[in-house]
C-alpha positions as CSV (number, residue, x, y, z in Angstrom):
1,X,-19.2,-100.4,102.8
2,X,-21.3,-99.8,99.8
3,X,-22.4,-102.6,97.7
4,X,-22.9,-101.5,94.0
5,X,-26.7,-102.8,92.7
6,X,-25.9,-105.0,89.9
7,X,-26.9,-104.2,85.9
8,X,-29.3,-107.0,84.7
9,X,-29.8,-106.7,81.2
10,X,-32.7,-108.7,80.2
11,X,-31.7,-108.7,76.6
12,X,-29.2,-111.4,77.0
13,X,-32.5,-113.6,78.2
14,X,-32.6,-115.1,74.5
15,X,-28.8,-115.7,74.1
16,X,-28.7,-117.3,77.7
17,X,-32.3,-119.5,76.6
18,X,-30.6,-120.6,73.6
19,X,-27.3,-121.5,75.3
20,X,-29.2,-123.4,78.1
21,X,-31.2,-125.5,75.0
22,X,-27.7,-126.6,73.3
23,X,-27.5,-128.2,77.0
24,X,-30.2,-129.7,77.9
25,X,-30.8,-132.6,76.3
26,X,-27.1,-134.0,77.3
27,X,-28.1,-132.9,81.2
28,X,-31.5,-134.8,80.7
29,X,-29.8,-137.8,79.7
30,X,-28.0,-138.0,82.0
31,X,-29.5,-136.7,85.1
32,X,-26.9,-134.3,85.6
33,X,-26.5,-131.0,87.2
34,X,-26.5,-127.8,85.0
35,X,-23.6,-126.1,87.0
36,X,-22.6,-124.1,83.7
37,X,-25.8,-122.3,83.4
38,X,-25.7,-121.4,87.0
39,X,-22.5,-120.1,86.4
40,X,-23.9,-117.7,83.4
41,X,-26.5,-116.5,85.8
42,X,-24.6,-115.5,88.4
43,X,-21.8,-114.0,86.1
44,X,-24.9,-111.8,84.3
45,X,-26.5,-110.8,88.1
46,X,-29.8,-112.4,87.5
47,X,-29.3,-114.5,90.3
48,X,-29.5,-111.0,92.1
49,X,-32.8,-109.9,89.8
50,X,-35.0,-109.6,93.1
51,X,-33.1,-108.8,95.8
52,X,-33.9,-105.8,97.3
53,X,-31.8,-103.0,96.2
54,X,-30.8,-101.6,99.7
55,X,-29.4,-104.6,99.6
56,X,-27.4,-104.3,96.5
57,X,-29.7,-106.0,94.1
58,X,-31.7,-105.4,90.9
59,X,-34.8,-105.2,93.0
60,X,-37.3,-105.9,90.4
61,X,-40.5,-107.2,91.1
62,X,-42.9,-110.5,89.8
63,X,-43.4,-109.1,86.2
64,X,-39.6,-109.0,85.8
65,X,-39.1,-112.7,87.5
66,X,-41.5,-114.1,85.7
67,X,-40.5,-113.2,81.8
68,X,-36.6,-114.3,83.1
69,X,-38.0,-117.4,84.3
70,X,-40.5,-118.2,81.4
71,X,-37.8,-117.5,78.8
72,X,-34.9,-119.3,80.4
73,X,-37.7,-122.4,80.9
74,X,-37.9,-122.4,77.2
75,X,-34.3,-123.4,76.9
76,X,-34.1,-125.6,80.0
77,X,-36.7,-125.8,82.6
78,X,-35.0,-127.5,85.2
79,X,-32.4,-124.5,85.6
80,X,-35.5,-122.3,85.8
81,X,-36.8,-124.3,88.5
82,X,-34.1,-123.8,90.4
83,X,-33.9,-119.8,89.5
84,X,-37.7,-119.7,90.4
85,X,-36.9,-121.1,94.0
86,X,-34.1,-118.4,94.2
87,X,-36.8,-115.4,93.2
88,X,-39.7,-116.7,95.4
89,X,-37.3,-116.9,98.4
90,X,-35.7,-113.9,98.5
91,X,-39.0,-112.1,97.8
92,X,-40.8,-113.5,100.6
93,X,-37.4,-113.1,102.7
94,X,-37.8,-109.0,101.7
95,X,-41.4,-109.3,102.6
96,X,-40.7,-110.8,106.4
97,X,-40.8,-108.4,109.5
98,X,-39.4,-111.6,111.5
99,X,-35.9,-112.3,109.9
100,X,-33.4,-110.6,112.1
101,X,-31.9,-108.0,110.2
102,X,-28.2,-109.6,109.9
103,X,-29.2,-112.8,108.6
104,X,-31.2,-111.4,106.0
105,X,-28.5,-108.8,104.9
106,X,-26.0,-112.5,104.7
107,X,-28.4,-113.8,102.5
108,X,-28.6,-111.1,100.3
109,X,-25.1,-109.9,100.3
110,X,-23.9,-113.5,99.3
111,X,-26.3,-113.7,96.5
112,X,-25.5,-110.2,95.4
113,X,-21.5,-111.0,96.0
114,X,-21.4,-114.6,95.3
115,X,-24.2,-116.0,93.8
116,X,-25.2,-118.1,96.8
117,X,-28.7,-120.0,96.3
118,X,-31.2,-120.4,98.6
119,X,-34.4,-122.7,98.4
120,X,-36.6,-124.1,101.1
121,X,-36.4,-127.8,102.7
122,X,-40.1,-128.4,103.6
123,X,-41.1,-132.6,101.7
124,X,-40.8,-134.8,104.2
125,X,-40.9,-139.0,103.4
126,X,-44.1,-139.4,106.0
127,X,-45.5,-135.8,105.4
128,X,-45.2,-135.2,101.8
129,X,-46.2,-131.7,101.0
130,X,-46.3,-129.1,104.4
131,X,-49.6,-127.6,102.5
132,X,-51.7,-130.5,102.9
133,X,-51.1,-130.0,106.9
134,X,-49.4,-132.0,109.6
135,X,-46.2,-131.1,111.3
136,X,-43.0,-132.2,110.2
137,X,-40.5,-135.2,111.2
138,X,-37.8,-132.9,111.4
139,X,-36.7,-131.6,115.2
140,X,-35.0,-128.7,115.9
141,X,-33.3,-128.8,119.7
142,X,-31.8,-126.3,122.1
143,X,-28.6,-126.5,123.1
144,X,-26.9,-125.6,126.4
145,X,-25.1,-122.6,124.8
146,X,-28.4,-121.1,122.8
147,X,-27.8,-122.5,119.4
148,X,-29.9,-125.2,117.7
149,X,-29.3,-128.7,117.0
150,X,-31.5,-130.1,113.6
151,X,-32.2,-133.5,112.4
152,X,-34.5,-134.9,110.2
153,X,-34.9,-136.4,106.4
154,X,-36.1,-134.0,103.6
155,X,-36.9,-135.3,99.9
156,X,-37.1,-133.2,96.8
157,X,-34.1,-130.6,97.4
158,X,-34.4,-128.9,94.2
159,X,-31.3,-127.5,93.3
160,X,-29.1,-128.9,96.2
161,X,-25.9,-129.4,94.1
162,X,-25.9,-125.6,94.0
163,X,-27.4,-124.4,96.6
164,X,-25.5,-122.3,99.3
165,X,-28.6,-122.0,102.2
166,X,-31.3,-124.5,103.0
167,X,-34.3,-122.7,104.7
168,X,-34.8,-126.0,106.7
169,X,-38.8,-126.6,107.9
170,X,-38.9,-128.0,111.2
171,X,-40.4,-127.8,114.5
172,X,-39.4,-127.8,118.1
173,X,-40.7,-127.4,121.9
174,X,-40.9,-124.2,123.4
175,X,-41.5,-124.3,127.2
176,X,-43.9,-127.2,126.4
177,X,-45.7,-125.8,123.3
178,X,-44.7,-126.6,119.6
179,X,-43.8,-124.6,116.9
180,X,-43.0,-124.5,113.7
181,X,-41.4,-123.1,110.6
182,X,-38.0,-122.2,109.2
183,X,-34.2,-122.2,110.4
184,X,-31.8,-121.1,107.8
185,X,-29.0,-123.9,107.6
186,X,-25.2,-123.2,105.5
187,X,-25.6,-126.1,103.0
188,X,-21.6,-127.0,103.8
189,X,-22.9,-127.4,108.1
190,X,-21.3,-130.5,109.0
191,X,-23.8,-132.9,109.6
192,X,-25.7,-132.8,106.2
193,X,-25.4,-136.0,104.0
194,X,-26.9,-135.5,100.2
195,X,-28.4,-138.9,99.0
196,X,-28.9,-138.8,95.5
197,X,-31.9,-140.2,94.8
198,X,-33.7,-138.1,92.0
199,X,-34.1,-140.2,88.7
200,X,-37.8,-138.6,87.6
201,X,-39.3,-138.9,84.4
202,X,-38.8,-135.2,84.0
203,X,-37.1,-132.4,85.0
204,X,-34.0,-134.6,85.6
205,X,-31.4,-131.8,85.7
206,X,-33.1,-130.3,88.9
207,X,-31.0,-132.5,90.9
208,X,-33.9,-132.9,93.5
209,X,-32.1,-135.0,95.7
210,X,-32.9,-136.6,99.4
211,X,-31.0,-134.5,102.3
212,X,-30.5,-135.9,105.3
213,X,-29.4,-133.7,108.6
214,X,-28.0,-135.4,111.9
215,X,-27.3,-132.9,114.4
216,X,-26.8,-129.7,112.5
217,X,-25.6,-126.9,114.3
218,X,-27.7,-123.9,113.4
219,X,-26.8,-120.4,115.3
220,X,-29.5,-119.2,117.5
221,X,-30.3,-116.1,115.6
222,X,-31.0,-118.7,112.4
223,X,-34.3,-119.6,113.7
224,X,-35.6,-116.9,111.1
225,X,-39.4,-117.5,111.7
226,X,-40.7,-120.2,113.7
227,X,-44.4,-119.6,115.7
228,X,-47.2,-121.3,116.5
229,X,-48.8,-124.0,113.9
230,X,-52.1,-121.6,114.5
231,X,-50.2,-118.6,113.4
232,X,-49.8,-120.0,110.2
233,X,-51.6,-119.1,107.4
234,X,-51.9,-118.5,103.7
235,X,-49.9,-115.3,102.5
236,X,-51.7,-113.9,99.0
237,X,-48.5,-112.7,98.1
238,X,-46.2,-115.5,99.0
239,X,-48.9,-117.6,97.2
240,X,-48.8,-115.5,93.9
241,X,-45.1,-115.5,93.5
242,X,-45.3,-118.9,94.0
243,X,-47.8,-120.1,91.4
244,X,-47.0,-117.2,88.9
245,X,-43.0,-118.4,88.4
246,X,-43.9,-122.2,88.9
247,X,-46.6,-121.2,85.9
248,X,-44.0,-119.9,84.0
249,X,-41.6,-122.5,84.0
250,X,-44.1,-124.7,81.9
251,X,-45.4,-122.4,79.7
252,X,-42.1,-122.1,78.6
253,X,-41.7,-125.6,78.1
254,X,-45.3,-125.6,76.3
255,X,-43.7,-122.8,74.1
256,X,-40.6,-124.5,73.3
257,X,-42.8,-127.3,72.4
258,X,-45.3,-125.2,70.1
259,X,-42.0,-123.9,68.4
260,X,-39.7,-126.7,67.2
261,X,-44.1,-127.6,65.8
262,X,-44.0,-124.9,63.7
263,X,-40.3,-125.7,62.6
264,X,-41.2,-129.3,62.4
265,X,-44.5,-128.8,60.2
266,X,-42.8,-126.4,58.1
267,X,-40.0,-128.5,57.6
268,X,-41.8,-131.9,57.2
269,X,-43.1,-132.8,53.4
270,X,-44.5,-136.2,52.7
271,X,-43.7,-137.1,49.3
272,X,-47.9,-138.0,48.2
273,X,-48.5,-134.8,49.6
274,X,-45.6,-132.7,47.7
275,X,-45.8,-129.7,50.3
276,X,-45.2,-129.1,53.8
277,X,-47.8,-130.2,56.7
278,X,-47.9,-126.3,57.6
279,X,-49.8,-125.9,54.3
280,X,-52.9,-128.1,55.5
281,X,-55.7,-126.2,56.9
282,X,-55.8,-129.5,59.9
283,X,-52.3,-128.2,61.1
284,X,-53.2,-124.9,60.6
285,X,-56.4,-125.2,62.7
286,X,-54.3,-126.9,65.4
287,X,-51.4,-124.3,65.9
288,X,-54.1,-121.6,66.3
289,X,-55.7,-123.6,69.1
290,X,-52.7,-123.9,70.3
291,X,-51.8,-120.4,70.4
292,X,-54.7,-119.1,71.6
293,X,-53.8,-121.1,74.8
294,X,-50.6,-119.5,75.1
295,X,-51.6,-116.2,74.5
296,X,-54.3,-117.0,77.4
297,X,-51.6,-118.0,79.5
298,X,-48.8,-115.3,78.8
299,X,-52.3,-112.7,79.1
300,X,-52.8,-114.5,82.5
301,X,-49.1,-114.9,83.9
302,X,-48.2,-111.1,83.0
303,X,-51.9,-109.8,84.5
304,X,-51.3,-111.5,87.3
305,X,-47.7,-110.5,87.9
306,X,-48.5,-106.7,86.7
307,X,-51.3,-106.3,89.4
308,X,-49.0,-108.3,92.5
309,X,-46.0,-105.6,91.7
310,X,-48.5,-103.0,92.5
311,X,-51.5,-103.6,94.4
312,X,-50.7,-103.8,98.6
313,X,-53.5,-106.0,98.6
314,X,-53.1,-108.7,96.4
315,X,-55.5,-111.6,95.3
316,X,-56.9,-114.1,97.7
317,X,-54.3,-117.3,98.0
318,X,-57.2,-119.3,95.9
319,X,-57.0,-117.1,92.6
320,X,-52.9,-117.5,93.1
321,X,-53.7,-121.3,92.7
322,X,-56.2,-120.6,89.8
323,X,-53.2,-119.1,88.2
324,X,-51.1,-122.3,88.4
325,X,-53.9,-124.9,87.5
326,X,-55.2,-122.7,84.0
327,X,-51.6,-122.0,82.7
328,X,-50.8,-125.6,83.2
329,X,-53.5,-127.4,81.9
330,X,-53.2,-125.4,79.4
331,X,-49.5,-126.1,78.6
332,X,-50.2,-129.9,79.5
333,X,-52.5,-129.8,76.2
334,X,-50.0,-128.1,74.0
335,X,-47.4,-130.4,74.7
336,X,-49.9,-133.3,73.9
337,X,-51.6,-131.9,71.1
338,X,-48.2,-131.1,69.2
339,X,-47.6,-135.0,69.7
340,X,-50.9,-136.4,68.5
341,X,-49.7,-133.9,65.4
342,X,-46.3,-135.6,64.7
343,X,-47.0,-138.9,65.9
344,X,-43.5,-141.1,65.9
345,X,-41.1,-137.6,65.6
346,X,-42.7,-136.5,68.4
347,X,-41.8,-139.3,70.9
348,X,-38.7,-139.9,69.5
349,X,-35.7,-139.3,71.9
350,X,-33.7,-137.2,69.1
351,X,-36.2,-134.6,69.2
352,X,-36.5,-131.8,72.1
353,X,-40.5,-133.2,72.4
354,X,-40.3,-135.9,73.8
355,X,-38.6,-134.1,76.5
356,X,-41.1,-131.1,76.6
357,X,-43.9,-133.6,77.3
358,X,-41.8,-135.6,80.5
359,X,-41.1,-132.1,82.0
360,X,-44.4,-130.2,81.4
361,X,-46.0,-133.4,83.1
362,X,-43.7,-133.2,86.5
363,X,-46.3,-129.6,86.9
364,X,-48.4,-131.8,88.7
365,X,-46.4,-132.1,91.9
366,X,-46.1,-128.5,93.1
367,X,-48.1,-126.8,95.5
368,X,-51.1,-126.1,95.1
369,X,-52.2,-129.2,93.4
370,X,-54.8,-129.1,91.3
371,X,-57.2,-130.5,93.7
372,X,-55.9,-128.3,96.4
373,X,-56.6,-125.1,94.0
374,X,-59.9,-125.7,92.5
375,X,-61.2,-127.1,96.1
376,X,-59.9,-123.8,97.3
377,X,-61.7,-121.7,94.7
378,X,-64.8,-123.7,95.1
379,X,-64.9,-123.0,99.2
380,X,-64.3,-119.3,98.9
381,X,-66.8,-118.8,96.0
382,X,-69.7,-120.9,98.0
383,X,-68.6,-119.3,101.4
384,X,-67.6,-122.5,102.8
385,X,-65.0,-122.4,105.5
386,X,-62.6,-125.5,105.6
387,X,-63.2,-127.8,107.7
C-alpha cells in the first residue's frame, strides 16, 4: 500500500497562530481543552511534520519543529506544548533501533492517517520527575499468555484529552532482575481512568491531567524499550530536541508578550503627556533590551536546532540543558519587564499579559530544571563525575 507523504505548508503557521490566539483566552478561563486547534493541525498535516517519510510523513527535522512550535506558542502555548510532545516523540521513536518494526510503523501510520498523538507517561506522585533518578511506582507484569499487565498512577499527562498512545514508564522483574522503561499503551485500553486534576496557574489548556491504570493489557510486542536501569543514559540528541521545542514554546509566549507592548505603548497616550509612551526614550530603552534577548534566543534556538539536523554527533546532554535555562530566563524577564512597564494594564485579566506571565512561569517544571542544567554544565566543565 503506499501512503502518500503529506504537504505541510508552513505559511499557514501565522493564520493558524492567529486563529489559536482568538481562542485562548476563553480555553484559559476555563481550563478547557483546545480540541479545535488539534483538529486544524491534523487537517493541515503538521501533526505529521516529523515523521519519517518512509513512513508517509513530512520528515523534517528540529529547525522545522521548532519555528512550527515557537509560532503556534505565540498564539497559544498550551496547544504547542502538546505539539512539542508529538515532535519530540516521534523523533526519538525514528531514532530507536529497539522498537519493533510493526509498532513503530502503527504509530506513524495513525499519525500520518489519523492524527493520533502520542506523549510519554513518566511523573509519578512519589517519584516526581524520572530525571532526578529512582524507579517508578508503576509495575508492568507478565501474563500467562505473553502479554503484559500495567498498573500504576501517573501525574501531569499533558495532552491526555487528545492523545491516542501513552508511552507508559514503568518497570518490571525479569528472571529476578529489574528493568525499566517504556510500553506503548492504546489510550482507549480498558483499565485507564482519567482524573482530572490540572487547575495550574498556567498553561491551563494543556489538560495535564492524573491517569490512573489498573491492570492494562499491553501486547507483548508493546514493551518498545525496557533494559536495565544501568543501561540508561543521557541521549544528546533526545536531550536537544527536548529542550530546543520546550525553549520554543516560551519564547513564543515572551514574543507574544513583547508584541501586544509595542501595540500597547503605541496605543497608550496619557493626557499630561499628549503623545504615546512609545515616544519616551525610558520605553524605548526597554523594548531594545528586550529585544536584544529575543534575538539572543531566536539566534540560540535556530543554532542549536540548525547544527542537531546535521551534525551525527550532537552537543553533550549539558549544553541541551544550557539551551532551555538561557532562552527561558530570558523570556521570564520579558514577560516581567513588559509588566513593570504597564503596571495595572498589564495584570489586568482583559489583557493577553496577564496570561503570558502565568504561562511563561510554568517553564520552570520541565526537565532539566534549572538546577539540574547549570549543575550539569558546572560538572562537565570542572571534570567532575556525578556522584
Amino acid at each position: 500500500m503506499t501512503v502518500l507523504t503529506p504537504t505541510v505548508d508552513l505559511s499557514l503557521l501565522a493564520e493558524l497562530s492567529r486563529a489559536f490566539a482568538a481562542r485562548a483566552d476563553a480555553h484559559d478561563r476555563d481550563a478547557s481543552f483546545a480540541f479545535e486547534n488539534i483538529d486544524q493541525l491534523r487537517e493541515t498535516g503538521f501533526l505529521a511534520l516529523v515523521t519519517p517519510r518512509d513512513h508517509g510523513g513530512a520528515g523534517r527535522g528540529l529547525a522545522a519543529a521548532a519555528k512550527v512550535i515557537g509560532l503556534l506558542a505565540e498564539g497559544d502555548p498550551s496547544t504547542a506544548l502538546v505539539l512539542s510532545m508529538q515532535y519530540i516523540s516521534h523523533a526519538s521513536i525514528a531514532r530507536s533501533t529497539r522498537w519493533p518494526p510493526s509498532v513503530r510503523h502503527r504509530v506513524f501510520d495513525d499519525a500520518v492517517r489519523h492524527g493520533g498523538l502520542i506523549n510519554a507517561l513518566r511523573v509519578e506522585p512519589a517519584l516526581g520527575s524520572p530525571a532526578r533518578g529512582g524507579l517508578p511506582a508503576t509495575t508492568a507484569r507478565r501474563t500467562d499468555d505473553g502479554a503484559w499487565r500495567l498498573s500504576g498512577h501517573k501525574i501531569y499527562a499533558t495532552g491526555i484529552p487528545a492523545l491516542r498512545w501513552l508511552l507508559v514508564w514503568a518497570r518490571t522483574d525479569i528472571d529476578g532482575q529489574p528493568q525499566v522503561g517504556s510500553w506503548l499503551v492504546p489510550s482507549d485500553s480498558a483499565g485507564i481512568e482519567v482524573i482530572e486534576t490540572w487547575d495550574h496557574v498556567g498553561m491551563r489548556a494543556t489538560s495535564s491531567h492524573d491517569v490512573v491504570l489498573t491492570d492494562v493489557v499491553v501486547p507483548a510486542d508493546h514493551a518498545v524499550d525496557i533494559r536495565p536501569p544501568g543501561e540508561w543514559t543521557p541521549d544528546p540528541t533526545s536531550a536537544l530536541w527536548n529542550t530546543v521545542l520546550i525553549a520554543a514554546v516560551y519564547d513564543g509566549i515572551a514574543r507574544a508578550a513583547r508584541d501586544w507592548l509595542v501595540v500597547w505603548l503605541n496605543e497608550r497616550v496619557p493626557a499630561n503627556l499628549g503623545a504615546s509612551l512609545a515616544t519616551l526614550p525610558r520605553f524605548q530603552e526597554a523594548v531594545g533590551d528586550i529585544d536584544a534577548r529575543l534575538l539572543v534566543n531566536r539566534r540560540l534556538i535556530g543554532d542549536t536546532a540548525r547544527r542537531t539536523d546535521q551534525d551525527p554527533v550532537p552537543a553533550s546532554a549539558a549544553e541541551a540543558g544550557l539551551v532551555k535555562y538561557v532562552v527561558t530566563q530570558n523570556a521570564h524577564a520579558v514577560v516581567e519587564r513588559a509588566l513593570s512597564l504597564t503596571g495595572n494594564h498589564g495584570l489586568s485579566r482583559r489583557n493577553p499579559l496577564e496570561r503570558h506571565h502565568r504561562n511563561v512561569l510554568c517553564s520552570r517544571v520541565h526537565t532539566p530544571q534549572d538546577d539540574s542544567s547549570l549543575i550539569a554544565a558546572g560538572r562537565e566543565a570542572l571534570g567532575v563525575r556525578a556522584a
